[in-house]
Wavefront OBJ file of the C-alpha trace (Angstrom):
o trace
v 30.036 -2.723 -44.023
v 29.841 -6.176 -45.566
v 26.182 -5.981 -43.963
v 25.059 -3.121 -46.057
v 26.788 -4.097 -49.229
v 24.446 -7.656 -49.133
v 21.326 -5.438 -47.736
v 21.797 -3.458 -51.058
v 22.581 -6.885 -52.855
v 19.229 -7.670 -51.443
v 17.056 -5.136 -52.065
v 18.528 -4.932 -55.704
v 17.274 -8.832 -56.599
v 13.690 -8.001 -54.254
v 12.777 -4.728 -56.186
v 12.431 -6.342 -59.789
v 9.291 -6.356 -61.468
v 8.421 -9.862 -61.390
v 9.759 -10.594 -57.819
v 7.577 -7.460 -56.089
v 4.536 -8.912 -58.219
v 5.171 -12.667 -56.469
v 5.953 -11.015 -53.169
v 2.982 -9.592 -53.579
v 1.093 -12.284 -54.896
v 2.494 -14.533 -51.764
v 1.374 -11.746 -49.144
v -2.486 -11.395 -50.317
v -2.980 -15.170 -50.730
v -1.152 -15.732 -47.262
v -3.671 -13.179 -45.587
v -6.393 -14.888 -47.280
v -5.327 -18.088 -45.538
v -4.769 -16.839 -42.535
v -8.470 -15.620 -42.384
v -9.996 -18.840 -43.400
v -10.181 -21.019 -40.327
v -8.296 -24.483 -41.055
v -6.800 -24.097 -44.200
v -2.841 -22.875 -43.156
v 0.341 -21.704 -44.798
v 0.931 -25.567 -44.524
v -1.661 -26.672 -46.874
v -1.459 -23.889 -48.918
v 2.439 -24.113 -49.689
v 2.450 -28.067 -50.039
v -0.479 -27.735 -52.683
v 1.175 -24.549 -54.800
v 4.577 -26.687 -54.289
v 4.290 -28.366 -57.884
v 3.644 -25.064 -59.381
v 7.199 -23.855 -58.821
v 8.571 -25.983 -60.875
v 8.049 -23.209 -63.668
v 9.648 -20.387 -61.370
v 13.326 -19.762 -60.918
v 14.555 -19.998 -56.943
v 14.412 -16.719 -56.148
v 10.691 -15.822 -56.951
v 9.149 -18.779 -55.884
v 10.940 -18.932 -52.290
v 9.666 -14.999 -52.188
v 6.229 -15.888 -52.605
v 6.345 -19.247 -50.443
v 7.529 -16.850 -47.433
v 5.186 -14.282 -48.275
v 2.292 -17.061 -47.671
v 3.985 -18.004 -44.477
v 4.259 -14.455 -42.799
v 0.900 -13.268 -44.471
v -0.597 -16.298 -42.570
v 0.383 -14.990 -39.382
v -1.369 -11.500 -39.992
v -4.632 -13.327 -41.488
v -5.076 -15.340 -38.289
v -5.623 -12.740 -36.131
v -8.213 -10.825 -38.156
v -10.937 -14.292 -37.278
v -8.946 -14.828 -33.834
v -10.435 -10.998 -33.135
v -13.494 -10.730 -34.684
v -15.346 -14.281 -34.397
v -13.105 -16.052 -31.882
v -11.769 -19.041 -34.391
v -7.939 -18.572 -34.159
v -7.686 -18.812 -38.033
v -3.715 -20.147 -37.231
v -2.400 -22.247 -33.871
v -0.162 -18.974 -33.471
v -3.412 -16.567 -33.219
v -5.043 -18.508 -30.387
v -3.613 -16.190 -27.523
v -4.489 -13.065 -29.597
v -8.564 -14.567 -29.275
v -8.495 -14.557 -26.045
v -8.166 -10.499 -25.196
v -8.585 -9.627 -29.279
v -12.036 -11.190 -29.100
v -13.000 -9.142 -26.192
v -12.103 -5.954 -27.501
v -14.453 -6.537 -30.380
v -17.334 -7.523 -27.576
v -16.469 -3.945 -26.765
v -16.822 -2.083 -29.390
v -12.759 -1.700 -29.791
v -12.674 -4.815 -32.814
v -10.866 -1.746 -35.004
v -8.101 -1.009 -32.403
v -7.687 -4.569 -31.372
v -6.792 -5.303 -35.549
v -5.313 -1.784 -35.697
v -2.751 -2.769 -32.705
v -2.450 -6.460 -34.007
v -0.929 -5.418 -37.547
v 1.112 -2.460 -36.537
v 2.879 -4.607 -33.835
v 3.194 -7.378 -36.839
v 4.852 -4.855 -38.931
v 7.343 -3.335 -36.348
v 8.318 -7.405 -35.313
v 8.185 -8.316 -38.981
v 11.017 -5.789 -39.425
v 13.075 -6.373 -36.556
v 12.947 -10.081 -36.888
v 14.299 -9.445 -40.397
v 17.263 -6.938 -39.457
v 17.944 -10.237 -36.908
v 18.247 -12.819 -39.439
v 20.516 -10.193 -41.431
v 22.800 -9.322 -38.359
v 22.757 -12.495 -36.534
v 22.355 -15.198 -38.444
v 25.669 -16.368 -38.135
v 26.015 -16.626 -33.943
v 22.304 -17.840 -33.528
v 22.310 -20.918 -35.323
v 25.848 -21.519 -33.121
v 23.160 -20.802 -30.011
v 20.547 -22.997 -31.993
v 23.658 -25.636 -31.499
v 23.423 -25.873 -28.177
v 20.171 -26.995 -27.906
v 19.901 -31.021 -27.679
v 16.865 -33.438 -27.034
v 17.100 -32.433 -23.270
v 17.103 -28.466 -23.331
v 14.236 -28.793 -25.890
v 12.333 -31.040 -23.027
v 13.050 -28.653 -20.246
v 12.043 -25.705 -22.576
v 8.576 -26.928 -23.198
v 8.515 -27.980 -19.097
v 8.847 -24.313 -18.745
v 6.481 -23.326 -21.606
v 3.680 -25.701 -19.890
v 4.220 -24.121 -16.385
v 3.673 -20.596 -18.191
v 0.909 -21.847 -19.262
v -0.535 -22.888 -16.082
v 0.567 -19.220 -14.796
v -0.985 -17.748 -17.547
v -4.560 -19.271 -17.431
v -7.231 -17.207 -15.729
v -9.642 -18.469 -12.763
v -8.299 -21.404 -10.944
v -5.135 -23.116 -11.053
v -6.393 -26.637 -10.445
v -8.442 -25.982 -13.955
v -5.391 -24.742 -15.473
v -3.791 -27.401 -14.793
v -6.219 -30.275 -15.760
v -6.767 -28.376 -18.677
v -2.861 -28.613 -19.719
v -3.254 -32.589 -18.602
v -6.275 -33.338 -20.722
v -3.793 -31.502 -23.244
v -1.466 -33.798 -22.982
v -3.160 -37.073 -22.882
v -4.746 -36.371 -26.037
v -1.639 -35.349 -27.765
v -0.593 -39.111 -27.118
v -3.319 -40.422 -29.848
v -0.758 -41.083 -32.230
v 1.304 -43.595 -33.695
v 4.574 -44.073 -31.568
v 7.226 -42.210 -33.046
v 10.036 -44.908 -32.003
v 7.716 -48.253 -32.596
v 5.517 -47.140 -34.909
v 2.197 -48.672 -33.691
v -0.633 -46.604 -33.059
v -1.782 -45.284 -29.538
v -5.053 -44.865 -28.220
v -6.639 -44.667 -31.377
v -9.217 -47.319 -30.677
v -9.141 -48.958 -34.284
v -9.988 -45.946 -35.875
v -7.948 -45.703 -38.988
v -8.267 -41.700 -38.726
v -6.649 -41.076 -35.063
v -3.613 -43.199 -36.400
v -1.795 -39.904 -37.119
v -3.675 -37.982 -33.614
v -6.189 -35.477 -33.663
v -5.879 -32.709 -35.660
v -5.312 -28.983 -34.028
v -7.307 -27.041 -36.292
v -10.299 -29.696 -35.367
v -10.121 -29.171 -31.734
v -8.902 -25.346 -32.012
v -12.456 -24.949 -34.236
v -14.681 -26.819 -32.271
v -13.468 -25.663 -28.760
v -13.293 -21.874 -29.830
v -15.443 -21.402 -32.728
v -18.107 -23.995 -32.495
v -18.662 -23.683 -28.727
v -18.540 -20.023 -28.447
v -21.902 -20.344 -31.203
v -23.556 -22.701 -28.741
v -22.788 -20.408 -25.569
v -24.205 -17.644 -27.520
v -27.326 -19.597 -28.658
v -27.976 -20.715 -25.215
v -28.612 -16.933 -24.197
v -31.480 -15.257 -24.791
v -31.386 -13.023 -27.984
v -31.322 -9.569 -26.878
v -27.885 -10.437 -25.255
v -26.548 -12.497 -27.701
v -23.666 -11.914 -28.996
v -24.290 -9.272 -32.035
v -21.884 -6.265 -32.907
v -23.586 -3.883 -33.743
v -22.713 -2.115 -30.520
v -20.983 1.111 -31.205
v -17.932 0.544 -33.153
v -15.637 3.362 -30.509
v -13.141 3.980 -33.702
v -11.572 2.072 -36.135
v -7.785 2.899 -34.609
v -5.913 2.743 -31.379
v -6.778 6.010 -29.274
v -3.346 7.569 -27.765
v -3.647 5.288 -24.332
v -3.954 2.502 -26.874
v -0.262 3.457 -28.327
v 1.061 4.636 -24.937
v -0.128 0.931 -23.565
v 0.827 -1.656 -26.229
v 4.419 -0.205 -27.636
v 5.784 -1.934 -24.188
v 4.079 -5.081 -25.521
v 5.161 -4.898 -28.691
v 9.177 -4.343 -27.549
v 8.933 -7.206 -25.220
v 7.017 -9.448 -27.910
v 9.636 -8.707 -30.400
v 12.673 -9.301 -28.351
v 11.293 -12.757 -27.038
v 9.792 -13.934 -30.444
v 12.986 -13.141 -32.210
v 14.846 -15.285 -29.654
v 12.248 -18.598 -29.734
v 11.813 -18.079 -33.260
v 15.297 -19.849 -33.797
v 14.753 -22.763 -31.807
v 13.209 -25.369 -33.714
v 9.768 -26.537 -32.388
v 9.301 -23.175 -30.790
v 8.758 -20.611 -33.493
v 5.512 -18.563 -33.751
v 3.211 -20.717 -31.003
v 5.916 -20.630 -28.748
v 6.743 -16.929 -28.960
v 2.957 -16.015 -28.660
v 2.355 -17.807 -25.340
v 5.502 -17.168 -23.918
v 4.449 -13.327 -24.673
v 1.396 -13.577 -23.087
v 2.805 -15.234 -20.275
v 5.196 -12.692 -19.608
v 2.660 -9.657 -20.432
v 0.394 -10.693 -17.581
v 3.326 -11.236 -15.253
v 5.025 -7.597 -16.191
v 2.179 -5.256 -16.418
v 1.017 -3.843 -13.235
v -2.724 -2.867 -12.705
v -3.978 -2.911 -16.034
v -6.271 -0.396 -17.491
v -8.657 -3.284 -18.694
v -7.902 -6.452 -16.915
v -6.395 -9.443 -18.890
v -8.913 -11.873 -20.979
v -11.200 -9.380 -20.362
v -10.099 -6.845 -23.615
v -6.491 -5.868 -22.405
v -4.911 -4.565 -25.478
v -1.440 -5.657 -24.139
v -2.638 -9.086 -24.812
v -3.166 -8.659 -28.159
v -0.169 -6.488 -29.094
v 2.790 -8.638 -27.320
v 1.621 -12.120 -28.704
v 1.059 -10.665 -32.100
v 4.332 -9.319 -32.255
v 6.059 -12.131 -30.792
v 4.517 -14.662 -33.443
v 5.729 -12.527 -36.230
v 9.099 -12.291 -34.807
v 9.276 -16.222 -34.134
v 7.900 -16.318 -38.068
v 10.981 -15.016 -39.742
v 13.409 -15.686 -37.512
v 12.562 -18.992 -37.754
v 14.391 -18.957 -41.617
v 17.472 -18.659 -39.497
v 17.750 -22.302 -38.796
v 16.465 -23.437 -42.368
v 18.465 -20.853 -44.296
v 21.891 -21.230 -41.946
v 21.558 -24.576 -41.190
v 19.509 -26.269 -43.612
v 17.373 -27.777 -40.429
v 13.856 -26.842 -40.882
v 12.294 -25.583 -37.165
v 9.078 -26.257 -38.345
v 6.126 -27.641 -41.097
v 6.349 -24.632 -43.328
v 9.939 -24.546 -43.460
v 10.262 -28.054 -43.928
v 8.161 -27.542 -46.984
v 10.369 -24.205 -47.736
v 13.780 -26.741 -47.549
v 11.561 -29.046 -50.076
v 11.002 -26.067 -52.410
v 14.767 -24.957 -52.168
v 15.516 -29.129 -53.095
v 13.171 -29.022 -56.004
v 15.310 -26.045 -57.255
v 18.683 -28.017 -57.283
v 20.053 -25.499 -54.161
v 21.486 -27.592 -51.201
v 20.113 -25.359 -47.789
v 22.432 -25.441 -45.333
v 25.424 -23.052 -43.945
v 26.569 -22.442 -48.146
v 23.454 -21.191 -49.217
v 24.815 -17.745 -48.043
v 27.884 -17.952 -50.291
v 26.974 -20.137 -53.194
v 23.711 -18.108 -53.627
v 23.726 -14.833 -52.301
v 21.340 -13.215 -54.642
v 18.859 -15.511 -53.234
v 19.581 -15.506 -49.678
v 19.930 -11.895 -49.449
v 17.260 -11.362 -52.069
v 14.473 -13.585 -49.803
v 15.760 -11.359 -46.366
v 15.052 -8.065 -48.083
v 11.636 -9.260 -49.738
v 10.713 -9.445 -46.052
v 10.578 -6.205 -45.186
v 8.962 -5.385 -48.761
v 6.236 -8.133 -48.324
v 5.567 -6.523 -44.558
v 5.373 -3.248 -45.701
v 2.801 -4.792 -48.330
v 0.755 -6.377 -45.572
v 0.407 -3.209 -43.569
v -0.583 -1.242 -46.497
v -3.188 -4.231 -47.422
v -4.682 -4.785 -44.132
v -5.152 -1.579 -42.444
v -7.829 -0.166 -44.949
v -8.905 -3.750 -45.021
v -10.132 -3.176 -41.207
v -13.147 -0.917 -42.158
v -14.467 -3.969 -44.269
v -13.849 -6.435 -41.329
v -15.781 -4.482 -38.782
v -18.562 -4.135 -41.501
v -18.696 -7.875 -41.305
v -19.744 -7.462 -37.334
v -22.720 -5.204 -37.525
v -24.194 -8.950 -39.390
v -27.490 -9.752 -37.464
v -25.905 -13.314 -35.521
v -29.294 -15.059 -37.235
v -26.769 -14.817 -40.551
v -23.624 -14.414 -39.188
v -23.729 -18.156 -37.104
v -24.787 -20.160 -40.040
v -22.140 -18.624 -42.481
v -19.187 -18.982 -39.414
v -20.260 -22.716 -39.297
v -20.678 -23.150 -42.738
v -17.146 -21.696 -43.271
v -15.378 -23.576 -40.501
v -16.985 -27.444 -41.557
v -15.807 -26.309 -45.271
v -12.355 -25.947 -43.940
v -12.111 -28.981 -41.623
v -13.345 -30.799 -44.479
v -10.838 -29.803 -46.572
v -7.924 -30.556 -44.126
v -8.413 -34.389 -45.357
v -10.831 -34.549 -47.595
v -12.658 -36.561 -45.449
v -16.063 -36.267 -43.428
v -14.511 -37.807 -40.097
v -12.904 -34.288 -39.512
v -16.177 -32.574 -39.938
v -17.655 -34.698 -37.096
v -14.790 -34.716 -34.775
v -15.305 -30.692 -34.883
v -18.996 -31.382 -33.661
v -17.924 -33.431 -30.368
v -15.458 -30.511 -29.942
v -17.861 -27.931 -29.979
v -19.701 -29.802 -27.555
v -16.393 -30.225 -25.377
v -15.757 -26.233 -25.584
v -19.537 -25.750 -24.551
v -19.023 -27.701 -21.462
v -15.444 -25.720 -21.036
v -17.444 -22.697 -20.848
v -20.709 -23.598 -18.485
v -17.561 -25.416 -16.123
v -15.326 -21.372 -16.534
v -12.550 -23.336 -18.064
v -9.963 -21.419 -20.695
v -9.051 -23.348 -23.233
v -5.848 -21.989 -24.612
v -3.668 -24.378 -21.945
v -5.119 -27.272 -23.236
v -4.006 -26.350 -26.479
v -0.524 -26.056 -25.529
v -0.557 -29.221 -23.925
v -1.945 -30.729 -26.678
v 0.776 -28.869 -29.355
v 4.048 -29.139 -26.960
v 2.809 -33.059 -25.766
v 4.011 -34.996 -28.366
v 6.914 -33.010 -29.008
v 8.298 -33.118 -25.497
v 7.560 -36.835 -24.740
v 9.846 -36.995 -28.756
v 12.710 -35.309 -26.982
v 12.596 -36.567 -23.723
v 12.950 -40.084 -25.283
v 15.781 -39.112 -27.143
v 17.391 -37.271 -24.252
v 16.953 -40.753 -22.600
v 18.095 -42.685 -25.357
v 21.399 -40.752 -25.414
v 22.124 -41.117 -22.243
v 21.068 -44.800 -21.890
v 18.171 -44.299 -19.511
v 20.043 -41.744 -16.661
v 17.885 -39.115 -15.559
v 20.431 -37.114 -14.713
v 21.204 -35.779 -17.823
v 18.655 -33.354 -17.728
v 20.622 -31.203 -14.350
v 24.088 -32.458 -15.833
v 23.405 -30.234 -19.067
v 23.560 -26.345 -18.202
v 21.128 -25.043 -20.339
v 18.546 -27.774 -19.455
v 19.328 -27.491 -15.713
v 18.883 -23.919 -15.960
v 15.232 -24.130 -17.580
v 14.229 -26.786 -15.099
v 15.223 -24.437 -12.114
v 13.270 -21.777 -13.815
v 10.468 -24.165 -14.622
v 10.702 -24.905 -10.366
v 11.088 -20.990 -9.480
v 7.565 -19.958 -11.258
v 5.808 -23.504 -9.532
v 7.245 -21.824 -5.846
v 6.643 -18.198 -6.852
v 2.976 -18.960 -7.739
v 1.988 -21.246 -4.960
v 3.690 -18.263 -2.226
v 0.357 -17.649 -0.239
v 0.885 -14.137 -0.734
v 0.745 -14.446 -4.563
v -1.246 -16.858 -4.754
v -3.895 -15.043 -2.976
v -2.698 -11.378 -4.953
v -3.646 -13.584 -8.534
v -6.877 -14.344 -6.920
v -7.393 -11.301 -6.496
v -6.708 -10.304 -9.510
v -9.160 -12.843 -11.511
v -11.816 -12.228 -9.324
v -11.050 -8.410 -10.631
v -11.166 -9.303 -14.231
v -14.360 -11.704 -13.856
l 1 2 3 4 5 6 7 8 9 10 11 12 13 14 15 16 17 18 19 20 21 22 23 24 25 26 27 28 29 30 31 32 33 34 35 36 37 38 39 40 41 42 43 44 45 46 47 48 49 50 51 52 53 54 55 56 57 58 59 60 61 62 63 64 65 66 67 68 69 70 71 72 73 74 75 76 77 78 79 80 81 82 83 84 85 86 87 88 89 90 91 92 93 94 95 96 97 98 99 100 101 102 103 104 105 106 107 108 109 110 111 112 113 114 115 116 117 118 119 120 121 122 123 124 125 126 127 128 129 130 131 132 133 134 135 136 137 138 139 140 141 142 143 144 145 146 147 148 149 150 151 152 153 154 155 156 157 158 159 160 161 162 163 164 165 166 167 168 169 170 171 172 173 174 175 176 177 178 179 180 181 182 183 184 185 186 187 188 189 190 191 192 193 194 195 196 197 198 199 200 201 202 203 204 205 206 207 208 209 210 211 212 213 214 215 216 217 218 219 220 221 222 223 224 225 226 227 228 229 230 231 232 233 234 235 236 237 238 239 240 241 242 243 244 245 246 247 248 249 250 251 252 253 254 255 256 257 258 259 260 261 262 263 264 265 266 267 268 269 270 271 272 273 274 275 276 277 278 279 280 281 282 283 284 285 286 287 288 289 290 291 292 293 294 295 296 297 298 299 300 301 302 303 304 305 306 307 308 309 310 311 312 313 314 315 316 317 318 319 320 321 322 323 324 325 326 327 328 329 330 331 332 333 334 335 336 337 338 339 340 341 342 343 344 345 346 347 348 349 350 351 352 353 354 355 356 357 358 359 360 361 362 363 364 365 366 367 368 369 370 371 372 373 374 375 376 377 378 379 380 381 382 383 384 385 386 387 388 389 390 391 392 393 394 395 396 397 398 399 400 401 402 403 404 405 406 407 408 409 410 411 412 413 414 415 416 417 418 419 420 421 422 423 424 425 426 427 428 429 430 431 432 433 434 435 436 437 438 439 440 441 442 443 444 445 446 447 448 449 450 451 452 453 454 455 456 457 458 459 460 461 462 463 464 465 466 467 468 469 470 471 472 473 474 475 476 477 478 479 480 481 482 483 484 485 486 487 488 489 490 491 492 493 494 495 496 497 498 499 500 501 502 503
């Protein structure tokens, strides 16, 4: 009962005027973001930060979330059509999404990617409503040691996950990792690897090597072919929504995406990247026989991950709103905003404001319902952008993605960077190498060598503590399972099969 009375509390505070208009307001610009490759909710919310000071809490917190969640719908839409994963959460949806608009399918692909946003965008809400309270005690649990093993596990899906051969998979996920570690230590705090260079102090950036590797090098492959089969949509555009077989296939995907983003989304560090490999990981290993193989246009692969990253977007208020402890950037920044207003996040938020915190939970499900109406009739306009002769269409994609590297820093050094990547992703593809692994290496390396230092710290350099802890034990023998599962002959030779299939 007490959950209905703050729904309606809620839903009183999110349907004024002036706080549907900056709902709103924080959807559309958030979409916009996500479209434009390298400019993020993260940017975006740090540089509107000053201009809250002339809001009250509620409305400005509204629109700040509204930017975050509208970012994760935006990404997908340049994920799909042009292969540059407009946010790190969108760069599993590029790698079936992308496909289906090779095929002809670009409108069911974005069709399938917003509905299954919507449907996750909701039920993550109705989570943070119901179970705020017992997640963050789960969220508790987790110490520098279960986040270690977690990302042990992630990495392993990963290697699962990738297409073609395992050995690649793995190097990929190793080359990953090494350059995560071009940084400055985050216990010494001397720079690593950066040769000098004043600019790799703080490590490479992701949306550098995410453009260059996806966006830039999928130009060159598609220059190095001869024109007639370049790559140049104006194939027959089969429909710009989901045929019945569509439905039938992704609603699964969706479920399963919801459920697991939900969970992730309240474990800080994990969130919306985690949740969207993690989907795709379990997508490929839970859906027999296909109707289109994976990474070749499955529309299971676009569905699950999208879902799960919208989950793992708002249930990852949970920990910021309950807790005060920010899972990620954004709501770091989101904690910064709530600071600037005089209101102390943490467990009291709920009581001393609760026109706010159920206000913000019910603008949710308004600002979804905002993005579905905004970008479904939005897809029609997309696709147009397709039937672009490529002669036009590559110039403007790398005209658009060097205008946002630049403006990640201001500074030409990111620009160039982007150039040796493109060259790196062109090799990728002559050598049949996916890229997405080396992304999560790159994303979960720094983080996991962070909290396996700690673990060791705490435990004054025993090893041990990593099979002493339950939950961490637990991961690591699930980590171990998936390592002996895949490298059975008979599996091994089944998901050989299987890529050879889909190639």
């Amino acid at each position: 009962m007490d959950l209905l009375n703050n729904l309606a509390l809620g839903f009183s505070v999110a349907f004024t005027l002036q706080n549907l208009l900056y709902a709103f307001g924080g959807a559309m610009l958030g979409t916009l973001i996500g479209v434009l490759p390298g400019l993020g909710p993260v940017a975006t919310i740090a540089m509107l930060l000053p201009s809250i000071y002339a809001l009250d809490a509620t409305p400005a917190l509204i629109m700040l979330a509204g930017i975050y969640y509208g970012a994760q719908y935006g990404g997908s839409t340049t994920a799909i059509l042009i292969n540059v994963p407009g946010e790190s959460s969108s760069v599993v949806t590029a790698i079936d999404g992308y496909q289906m608009a090779r095929q002809g399918r670009a409108g069911a692909a974005l069709a399938a990617a917003g509905l299954g946003s919507f449907f996750a965008g909701c039920v993550g809400t109705i989570v943070i409503a119901a179970f705020a309270p017992p997640l963050t005690e789960l969220a508790f649990k987790f110490g520098p040691a279960e986040y270690f093993s977690l990302m042990v596990l992630g990495l392993i899906g990963a290697v699962v996950l990738a297409s073609g051969s395992l050995v690649k998979a793995i190097s990929m996920i190793l080359l990953g990792l090494l350059m995560g570690q071009i940084n400055t230590d985050v216990i010494s705090g001397t720079p690593r690897f950066s040769f000098d260079i004043p600019e790799l102090t703080d490590g490479i950036g992701f949306v550098v090597i995410a453009m260059g590797i996806f966006g830039f090098g999928e130009i060159i492959a598609n220059l190095g072919q001869p024109a007639e089969s370049r790559e140049v949509f104006t194939k027959d555009v089969k429909g710009l929504w989901p045929t019945k077989q569509d439905f039938k296939e992704a609603w699964p995907s969706v479920l399963r995406g919801t459920a697991l983003g939900s969970i992730l989304g309240v474990l800080p560090g994990g969130g919306a990247l985690l949740s969207s490999f993690a989907a795709y990981t379990l997508e490929k290993k839970l859906v027999k026989n296909p109707r289109v193989p994976f990474g070749k246009g499955a529309i299971q692969g676009v569905a699950g991950p999208e879902a799960a990253n919208n989950a793992g977007a708002q249930t990852s208020f949970i920990p910021m709103l309950t807790l005060g402890i920010p899972p990620n950037a954004v709501m770091a920044l989101m904690v910064g905003a709530m600071t600037i207003k005089g209101i102390q996040p943490g467990p009291q938020v709920m009581t001393s404001n609760p026109e706010l915190f159920w206000g913000l939970i019910a603008s949710m499900w308004v600002g979804n319902a905002m993005l579905v109406i905004l970008n479904l009739p939005l897809i029609g306009i997309w696709i147009k952008l397709l039937t672009v002769p490529y002669r036009f269409l590559f110039p403007a994609i790398v005209t658009f993605c060097c205008i946002g590297t630049y403006t990640l820093n201001n500074n030409n050094f990111d620009v160039f960077m982007t150039a040796i990547f493109a060259l790196v992703g062109y090799v990728f593809y002559k050598l049949s190498c996916e890229p997405a692994p080396l992304l999560l290496g790159f994303i979960l390396g720094p983080m996991m060598e962070e909290n396996l230092r700690r673990a060791l710290l705490l435990s004054r350099g025993d090893w041990s503590t990593f099979m002493t802890r339950p939950l961490s034990a637990g991961l690591l023998i699930a980590a171990f399972l998936m390592v002996v599962v895949v490298m059975l002959p008979s599996i091994k030779n089944k998901r050989e099969e299987a890529f050879q299939d889909a190639d």
